[in-house]
Backbone bond lengths (Angstrom), bond angles and torsions (degrees), N, CA, C in turn:
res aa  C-N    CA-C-N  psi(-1)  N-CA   C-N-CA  omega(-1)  CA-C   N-CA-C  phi
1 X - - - 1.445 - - 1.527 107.99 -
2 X 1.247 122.36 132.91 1.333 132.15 177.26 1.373 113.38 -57.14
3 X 1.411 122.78 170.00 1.622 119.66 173.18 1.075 109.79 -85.63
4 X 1.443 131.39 -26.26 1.715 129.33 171.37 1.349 106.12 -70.38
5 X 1.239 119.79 -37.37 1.585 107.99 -171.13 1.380 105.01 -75.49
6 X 1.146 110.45 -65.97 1.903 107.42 158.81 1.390 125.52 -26.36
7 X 1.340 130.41 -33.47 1.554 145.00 164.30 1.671 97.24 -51.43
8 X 1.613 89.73 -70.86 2.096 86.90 -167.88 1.394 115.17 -79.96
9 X 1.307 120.50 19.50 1.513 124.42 178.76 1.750 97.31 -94.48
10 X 1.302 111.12 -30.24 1.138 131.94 -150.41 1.425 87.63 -104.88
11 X 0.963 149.43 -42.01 1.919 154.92 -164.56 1.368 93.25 -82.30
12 X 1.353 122.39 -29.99 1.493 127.56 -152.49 1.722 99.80 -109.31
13 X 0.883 116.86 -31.93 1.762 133.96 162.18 2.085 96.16 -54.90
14 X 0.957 109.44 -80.85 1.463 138.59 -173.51 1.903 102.32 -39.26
15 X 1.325 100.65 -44.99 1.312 115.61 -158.67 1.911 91.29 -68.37
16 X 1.306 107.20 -62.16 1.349 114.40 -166.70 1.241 116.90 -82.65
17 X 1.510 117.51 -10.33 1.763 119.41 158.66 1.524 109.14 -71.26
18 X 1.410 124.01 -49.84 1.499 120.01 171.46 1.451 110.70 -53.12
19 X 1.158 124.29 -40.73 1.452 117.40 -149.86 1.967 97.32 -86.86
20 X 2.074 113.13 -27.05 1.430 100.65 158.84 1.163 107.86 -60.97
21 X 1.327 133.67 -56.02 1.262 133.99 -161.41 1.528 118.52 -39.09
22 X 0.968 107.30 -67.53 1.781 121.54 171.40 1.650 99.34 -56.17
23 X 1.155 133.48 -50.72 1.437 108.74 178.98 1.451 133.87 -79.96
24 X 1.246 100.56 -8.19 1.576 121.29 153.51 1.191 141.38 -59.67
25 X 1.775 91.09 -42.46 1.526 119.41 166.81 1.767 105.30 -49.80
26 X 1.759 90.88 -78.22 1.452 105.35 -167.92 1.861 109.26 -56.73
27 X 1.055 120.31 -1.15 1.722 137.98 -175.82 1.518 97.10 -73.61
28 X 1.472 102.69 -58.33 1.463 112.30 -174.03 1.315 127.40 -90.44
29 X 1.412 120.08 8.99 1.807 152.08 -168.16 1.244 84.41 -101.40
30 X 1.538 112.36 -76.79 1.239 93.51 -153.40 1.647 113.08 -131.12
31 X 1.331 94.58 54.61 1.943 102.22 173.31 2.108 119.50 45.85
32 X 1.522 96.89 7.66 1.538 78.13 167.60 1.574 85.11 -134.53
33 X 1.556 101.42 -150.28 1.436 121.25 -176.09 1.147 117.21 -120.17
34 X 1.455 117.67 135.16 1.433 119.69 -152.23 1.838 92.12 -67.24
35 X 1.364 119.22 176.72 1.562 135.22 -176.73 1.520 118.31 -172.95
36 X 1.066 105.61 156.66 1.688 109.30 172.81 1.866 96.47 -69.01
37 X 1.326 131.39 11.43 1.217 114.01 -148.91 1.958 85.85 -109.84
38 X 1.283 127.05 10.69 1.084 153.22 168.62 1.541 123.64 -75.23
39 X 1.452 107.11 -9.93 1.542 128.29 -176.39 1.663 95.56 -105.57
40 X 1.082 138.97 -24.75 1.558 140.30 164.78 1.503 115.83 -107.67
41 X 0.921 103.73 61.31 1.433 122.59 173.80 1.357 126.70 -80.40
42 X 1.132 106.38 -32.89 1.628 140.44 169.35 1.436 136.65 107.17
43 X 1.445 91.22 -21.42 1.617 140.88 -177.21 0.977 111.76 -83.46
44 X 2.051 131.00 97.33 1.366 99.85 -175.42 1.403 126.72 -82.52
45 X 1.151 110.59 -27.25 1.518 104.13 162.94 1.769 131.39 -36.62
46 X 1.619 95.88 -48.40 1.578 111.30 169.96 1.501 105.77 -54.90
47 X 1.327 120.04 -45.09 1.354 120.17 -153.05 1.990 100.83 -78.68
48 X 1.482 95.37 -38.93 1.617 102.43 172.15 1.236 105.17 -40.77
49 X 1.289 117.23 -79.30 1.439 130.87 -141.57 1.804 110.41 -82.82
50 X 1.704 104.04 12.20 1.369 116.67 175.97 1.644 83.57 -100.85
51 X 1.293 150.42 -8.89 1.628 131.97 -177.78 1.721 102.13 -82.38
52 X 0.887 133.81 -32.64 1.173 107.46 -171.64 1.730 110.08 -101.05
53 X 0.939 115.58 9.09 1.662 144.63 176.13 1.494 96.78 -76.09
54 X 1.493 119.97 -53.89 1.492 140.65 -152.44 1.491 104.57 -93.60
55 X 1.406 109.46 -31.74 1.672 104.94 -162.33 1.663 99.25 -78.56
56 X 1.558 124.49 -7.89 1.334 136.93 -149.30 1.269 95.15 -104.27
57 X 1.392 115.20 -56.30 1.364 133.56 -160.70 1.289 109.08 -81.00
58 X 1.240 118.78 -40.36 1.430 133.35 -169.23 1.970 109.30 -32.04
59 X 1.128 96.41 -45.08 1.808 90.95 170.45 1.631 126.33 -40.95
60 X 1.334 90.28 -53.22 1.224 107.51 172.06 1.197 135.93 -72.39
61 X 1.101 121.79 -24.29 1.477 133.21 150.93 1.058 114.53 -49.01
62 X 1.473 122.81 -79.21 1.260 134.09 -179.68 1.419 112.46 -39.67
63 X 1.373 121.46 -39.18 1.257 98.36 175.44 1.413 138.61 -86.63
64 X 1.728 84.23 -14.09 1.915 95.69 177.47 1.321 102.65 -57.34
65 X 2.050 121.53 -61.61 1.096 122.50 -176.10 1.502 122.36 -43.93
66 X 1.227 130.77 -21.73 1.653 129.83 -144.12 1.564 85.82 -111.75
67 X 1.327 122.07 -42.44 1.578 132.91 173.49 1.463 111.07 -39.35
68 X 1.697 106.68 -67.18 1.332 133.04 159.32 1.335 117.57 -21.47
69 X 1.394 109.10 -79.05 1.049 122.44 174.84 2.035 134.78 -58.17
70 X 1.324 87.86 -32.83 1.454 79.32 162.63 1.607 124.98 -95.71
71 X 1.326 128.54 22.23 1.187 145.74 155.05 1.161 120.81 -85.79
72 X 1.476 111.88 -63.13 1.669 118.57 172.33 1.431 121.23 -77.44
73 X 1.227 117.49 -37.07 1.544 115.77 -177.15 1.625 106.54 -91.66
74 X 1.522 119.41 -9.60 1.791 99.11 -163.41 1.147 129.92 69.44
75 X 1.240 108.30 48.19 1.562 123.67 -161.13 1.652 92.77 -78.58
76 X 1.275 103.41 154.27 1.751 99.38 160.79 1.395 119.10 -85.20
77 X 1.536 115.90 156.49 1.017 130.13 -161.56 2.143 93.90 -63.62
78 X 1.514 120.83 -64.49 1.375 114.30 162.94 1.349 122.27 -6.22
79 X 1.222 115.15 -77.70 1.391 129.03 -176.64 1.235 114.85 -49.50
80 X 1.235 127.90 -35.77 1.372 138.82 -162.74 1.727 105.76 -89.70
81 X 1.051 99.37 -14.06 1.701 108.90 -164.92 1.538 106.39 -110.97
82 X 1.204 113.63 -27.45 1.490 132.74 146.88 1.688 117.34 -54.61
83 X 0.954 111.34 -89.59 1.673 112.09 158.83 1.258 124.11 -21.82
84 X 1.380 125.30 -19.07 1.402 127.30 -168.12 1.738 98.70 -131.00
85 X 0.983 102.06 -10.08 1.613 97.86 154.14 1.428 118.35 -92.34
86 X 1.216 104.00 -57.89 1.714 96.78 173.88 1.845 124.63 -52.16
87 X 1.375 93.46 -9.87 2.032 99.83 169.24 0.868 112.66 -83.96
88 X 1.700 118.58 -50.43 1.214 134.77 173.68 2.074 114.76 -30.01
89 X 1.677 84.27 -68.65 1.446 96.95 172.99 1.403 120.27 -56.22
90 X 1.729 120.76 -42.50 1.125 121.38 -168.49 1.770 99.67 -74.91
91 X 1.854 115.21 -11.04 1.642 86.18 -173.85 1.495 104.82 -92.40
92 X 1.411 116.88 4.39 1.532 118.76 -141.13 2.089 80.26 -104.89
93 X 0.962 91.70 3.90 1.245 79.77 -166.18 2.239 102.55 -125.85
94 X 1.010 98.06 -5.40 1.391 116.43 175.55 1.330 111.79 -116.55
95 X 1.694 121.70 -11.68 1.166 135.53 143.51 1.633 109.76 -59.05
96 X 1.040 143.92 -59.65 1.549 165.40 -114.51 1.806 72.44 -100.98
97 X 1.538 112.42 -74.46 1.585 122.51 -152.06 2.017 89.80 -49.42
98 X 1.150 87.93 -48.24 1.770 87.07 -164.52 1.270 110.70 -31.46
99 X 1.927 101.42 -69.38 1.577 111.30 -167.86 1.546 111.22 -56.77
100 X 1.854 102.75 -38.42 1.937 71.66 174.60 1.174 132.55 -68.36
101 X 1.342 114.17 -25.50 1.480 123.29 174.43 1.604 91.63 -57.84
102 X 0.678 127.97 -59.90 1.730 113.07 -161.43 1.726 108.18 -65.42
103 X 1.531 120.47 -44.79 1.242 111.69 149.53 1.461 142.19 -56.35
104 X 1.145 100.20 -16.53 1.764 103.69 153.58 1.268 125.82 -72.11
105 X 1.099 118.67 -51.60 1.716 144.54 145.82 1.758 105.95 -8.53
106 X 0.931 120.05 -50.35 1.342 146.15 -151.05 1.442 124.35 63.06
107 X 1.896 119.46 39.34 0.991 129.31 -167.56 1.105 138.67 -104.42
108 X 1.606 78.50 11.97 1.901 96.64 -163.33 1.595 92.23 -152.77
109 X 1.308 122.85 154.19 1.758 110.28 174.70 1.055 100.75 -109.17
């Protein structure tokens, strides 16, 4: 395996452990389950300070819902494989932000 592919295997590992993490967090904060339903809050301040909460988590969302959903609703197999690419991508890439931040940090070499 190459060192780049190993990089985004590894960004993409990273991506979707942070993004349980934070929704686990906020699971146990505040007795429900985190959601995109956090952007209509009503409050704009509340609703602000749920975007960068969301851009993290968002993996994880997406996949609880799409999981969800193709059990209870009969989702098609397409859709479902779609949904789980675009998490995929969205963690591999919110994975990526982490480590540099942590290599900026000087916390990581």
């Amino acid at each position: 395996m190459s060192p780049e592919a190993l990089n985004s295997l590894f960004s993409l590992a990273i991506g979707f452990a942070f993004a349980g993490a934070l929704t686990s967090g906020y699971q146990a904060f505040a007795s429900r389950p985190a959601g995109f339903g956090l952007l209509n809050e009503g409050v704009v301040a509340k609703a602000f300070a749920a975007v960068p909460f969301l851009v993290f988590a968002a993996p994880f969302i997406i996949m609880r819902n799409t999981l969800l959903g193709a059990k209870v609703e009969r989702r098609r197999f397409e859709f479902v494989m779609m949904a789980t690419i675009i998490a995929g991508f969205w963690s591999m890439m919110s994975g990526t932000f982490f480590l540099m931040t942590l290599r900026a940090a000087g916390l990581l070499a």
